[in-house]
C-alpha positions in Angstrom: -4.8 -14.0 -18.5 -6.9 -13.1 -15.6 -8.3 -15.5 -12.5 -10.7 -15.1 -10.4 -10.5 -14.4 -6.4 -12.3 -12.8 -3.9 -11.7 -9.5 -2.8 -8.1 -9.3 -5.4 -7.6 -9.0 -8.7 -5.1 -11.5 -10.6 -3.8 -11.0 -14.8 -0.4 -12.3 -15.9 0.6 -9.6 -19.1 4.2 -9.6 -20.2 5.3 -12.5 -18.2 4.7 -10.4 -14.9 1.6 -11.5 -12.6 -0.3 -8.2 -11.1 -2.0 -8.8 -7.7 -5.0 -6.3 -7.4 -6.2 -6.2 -3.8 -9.6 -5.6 -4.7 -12.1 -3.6 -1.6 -11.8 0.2 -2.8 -14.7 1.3 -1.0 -12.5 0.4 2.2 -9.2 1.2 1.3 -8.3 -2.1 0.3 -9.0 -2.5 4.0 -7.9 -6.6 4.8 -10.9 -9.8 5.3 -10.3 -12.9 5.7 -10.9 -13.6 2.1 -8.5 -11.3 1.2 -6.3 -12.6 2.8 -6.9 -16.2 2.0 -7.1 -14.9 -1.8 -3.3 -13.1 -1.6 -1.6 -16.6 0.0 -3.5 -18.7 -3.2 -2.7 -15.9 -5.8 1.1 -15.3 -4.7 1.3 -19.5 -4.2 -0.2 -19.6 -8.1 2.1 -16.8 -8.9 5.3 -18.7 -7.9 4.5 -22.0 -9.2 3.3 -20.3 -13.0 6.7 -21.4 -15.0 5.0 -18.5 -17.7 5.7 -15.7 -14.7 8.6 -14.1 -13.7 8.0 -11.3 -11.7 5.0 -10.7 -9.4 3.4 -6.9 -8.7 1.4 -6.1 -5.7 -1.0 -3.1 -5.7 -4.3 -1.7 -4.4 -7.1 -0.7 -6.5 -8.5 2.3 -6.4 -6.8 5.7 -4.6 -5.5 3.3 -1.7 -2.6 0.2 -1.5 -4.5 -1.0 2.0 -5.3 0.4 5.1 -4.5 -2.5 7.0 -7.3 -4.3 9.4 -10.3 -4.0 9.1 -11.0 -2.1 12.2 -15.0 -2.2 12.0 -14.8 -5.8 11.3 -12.8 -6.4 14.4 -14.6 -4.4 16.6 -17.9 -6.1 15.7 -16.0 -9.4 16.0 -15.9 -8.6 19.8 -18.6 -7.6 20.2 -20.1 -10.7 19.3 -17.2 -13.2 20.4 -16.2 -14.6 17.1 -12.4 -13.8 17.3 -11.5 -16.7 15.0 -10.1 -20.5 15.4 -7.4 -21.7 17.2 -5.9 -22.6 14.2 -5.8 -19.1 13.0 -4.9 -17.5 16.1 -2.1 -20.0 16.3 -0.7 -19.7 12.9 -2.5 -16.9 11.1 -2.6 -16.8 7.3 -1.0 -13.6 7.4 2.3 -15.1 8.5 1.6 -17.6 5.6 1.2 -14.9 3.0 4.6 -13.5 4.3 6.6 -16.4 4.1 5.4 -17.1 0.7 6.2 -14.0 -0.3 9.3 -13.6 1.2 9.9 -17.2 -0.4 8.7 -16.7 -4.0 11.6 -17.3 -6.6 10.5 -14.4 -8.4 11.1 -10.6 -7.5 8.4 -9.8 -5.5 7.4 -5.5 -6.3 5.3 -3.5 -4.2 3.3 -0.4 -6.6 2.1 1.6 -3.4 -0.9 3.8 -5.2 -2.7 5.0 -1.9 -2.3 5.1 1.7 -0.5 2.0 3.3 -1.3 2.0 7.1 -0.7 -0.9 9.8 -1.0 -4.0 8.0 -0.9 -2.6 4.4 2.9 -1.3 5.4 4.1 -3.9 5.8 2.5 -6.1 3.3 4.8 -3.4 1.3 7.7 -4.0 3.7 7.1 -8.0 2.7 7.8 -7.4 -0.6 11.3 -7.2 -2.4 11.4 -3.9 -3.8 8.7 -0.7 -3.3 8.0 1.8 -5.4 5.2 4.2 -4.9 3.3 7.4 -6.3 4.8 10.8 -4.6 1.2 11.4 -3.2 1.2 8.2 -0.7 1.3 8.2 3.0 2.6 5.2 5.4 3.0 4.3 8.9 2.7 1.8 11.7 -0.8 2.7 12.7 -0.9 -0.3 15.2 -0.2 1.5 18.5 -2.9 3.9 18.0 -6.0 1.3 18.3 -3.8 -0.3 20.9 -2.1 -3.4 19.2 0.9 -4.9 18.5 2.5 -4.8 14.6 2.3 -8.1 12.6 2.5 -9.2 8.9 6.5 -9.2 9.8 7.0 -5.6 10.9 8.6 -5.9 13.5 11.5 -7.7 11.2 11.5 -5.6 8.2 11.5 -1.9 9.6 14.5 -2.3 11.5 16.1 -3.7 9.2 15.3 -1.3 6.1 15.3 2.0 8.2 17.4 0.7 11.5 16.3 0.1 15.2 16.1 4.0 16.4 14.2 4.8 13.5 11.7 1.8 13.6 10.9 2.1 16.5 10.1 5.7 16.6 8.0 4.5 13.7 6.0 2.1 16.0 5.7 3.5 19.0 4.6 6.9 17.8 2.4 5.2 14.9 2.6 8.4 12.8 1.8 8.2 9.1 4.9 9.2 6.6 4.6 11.4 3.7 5.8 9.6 0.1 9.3 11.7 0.4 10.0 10.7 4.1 9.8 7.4 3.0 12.0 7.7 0.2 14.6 9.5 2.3 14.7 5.9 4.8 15.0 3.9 1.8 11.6 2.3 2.6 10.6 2.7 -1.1 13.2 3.3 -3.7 11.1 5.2 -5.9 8.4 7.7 -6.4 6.2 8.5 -9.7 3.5 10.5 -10.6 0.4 8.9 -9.6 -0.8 8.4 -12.9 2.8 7.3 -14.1 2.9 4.2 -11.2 1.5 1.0 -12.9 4.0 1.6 -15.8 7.3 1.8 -13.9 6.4 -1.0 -11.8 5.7 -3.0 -15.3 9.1 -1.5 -16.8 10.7 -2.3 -13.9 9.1 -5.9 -13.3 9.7 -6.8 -17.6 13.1 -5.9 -16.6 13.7 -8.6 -14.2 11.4 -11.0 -16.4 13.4 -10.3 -19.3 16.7 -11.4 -17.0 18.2 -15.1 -16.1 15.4 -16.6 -14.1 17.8 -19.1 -11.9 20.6 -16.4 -10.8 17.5 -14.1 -10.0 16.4 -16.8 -7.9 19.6 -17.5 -6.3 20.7 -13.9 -5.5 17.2 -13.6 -4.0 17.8 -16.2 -1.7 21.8 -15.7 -0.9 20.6 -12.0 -0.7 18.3 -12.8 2.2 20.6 -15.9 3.3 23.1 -13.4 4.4 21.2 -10.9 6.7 21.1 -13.3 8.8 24.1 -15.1 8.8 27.8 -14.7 8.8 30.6 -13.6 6.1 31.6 -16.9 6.2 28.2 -19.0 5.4 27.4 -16.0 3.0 30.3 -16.7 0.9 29.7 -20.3 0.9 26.1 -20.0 -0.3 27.4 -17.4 -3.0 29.6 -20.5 -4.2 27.0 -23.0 -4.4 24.7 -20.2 -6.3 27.4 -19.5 -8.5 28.3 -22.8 -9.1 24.7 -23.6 -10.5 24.3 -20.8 -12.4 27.8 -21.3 -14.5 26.6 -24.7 -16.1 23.1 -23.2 -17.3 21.8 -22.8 -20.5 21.3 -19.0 -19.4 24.9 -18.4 -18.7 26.4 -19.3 -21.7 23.9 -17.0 -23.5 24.8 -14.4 -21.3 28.6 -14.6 -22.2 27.7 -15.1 -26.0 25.7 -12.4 -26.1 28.1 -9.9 -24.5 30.8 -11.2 -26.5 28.9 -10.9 -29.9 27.3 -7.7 -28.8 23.5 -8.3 -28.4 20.8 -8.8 -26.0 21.1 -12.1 -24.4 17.4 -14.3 -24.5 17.5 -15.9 -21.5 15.1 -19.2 -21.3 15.3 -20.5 -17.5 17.5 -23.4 -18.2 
């Protein structure tokens, strides 16, 4: 099944929805559309009961380059820097939070360069896996600006503060095995090979128990920010759900009678 939105791509195959941003000729460099399009397509992604697992990627050789730096440099030019609105509470933060909020593993197939904005679009994302060719970095500093789309949140906490912020300050681009070495991306593939372990990977967690996913997400993120304590108390609540599920008791069948559990979501 395949929808239509500006500037992305969006087909659900296999239970697993594949987000496509779509401007090749720029490097999948970001518009306002785009943007606009990734906050309706991840929102339509989360709320599809048929999907369980949701793939970002860029089409053509990059994932994104970020900002569109020609746009914004004619957008000075001629003073249209946006609304208040936007400048108040961007659609970018939007698209993180609703991707950071999704009840579905969220994976990130990085096929090209990944620069500023398109880095952490990747960092946004639960898991990152990307072809052994790609470059990253947090190209902000070197036009002059300050990192958004949550960057300043996720590096630190993926590669640690020294690290991050030699990252940002210096705004130098990684190679693919630098960034596997930080734990940034947990896996690299041939280029050509990239789509299909993101797919494996993604069927893998839409073949699994849709509410414990869900609930391990959440008491996953829950706890980097909280204490022992109030961690172990969510795990409770989470664990208390998932015990009287439908899912559960397959799960414990199955092992006991030695098959594949079919897990249904209930």
């Amino acid at each position: 099944m395949a929808t239509e939105f500006e500037h992305l791509q969006y087909e659900v195959t296999d239970q697993v929805a594949v987000l496509t941003l779509d401007r090749p000729e720029r490097l999948n460099a970001l518009t306002p559309q785009m943007r606009e399009s990734l906050l309706e397509a991840v929102t339509l992604a989360d709320n599809d009961d048929v999907v369980r697992a949701i793939i970002i990627t860029g089409a053509g050789r990059g994932f994104c380059s970020g900002g569109d730096v020609k746009a914004m440099n004619e957008a000075r030019k001629t003073g249209r820097l946006g609304s208040l609105q936007e400048t108040m509470a961007p659609i970018r933060d939007k698209v993180v939070l609703a991707m950071r909020n999704a009840s579905k593993p969220v994976i990130a197939a990085v096929n090209g360069p990944a620069a500023g904005a398109g880095m952490n679009i990747a960092l946004a994302c639960d898991i990152r896996i990307a072809a052994n060719n790609i470059k990253m970095g947090q190209t902000f500093t070197r036009r002059g600006l300050h990192p958004d789309w949550g960057g300043t949140y996720f590096l630190p906490r993926i590669v640690g503060m020294a690290k991050a912020a030699e990252m940002i300050w210096s705004g130098r681009m990684i190679s693919a095995d630098e960034a596997l070495a930080l734990g940034i991306v947990s896996q690299l593939t041939e280029p050509e090979s990239l789509m299909d372990e993101a797919m494996a990977l993604a069927r893998t967690f839409a073949e699994g128990p849709p509410i414990s996913i869900r609930l391990a997400k959440r008491a996953m993120y829950r706890s980097m920010d909280s204490s022992l304590e109030e961690a172990l108390e969510f795990e409770t609540f989470a664990q208390n759900v998932c015990r009287d599920t439908k899912d559960a008791k397959e799960g414990i069948a199955a092992f006991v009678e030695k098959r594949e559990p079919k897990f249904t979501g209930e």
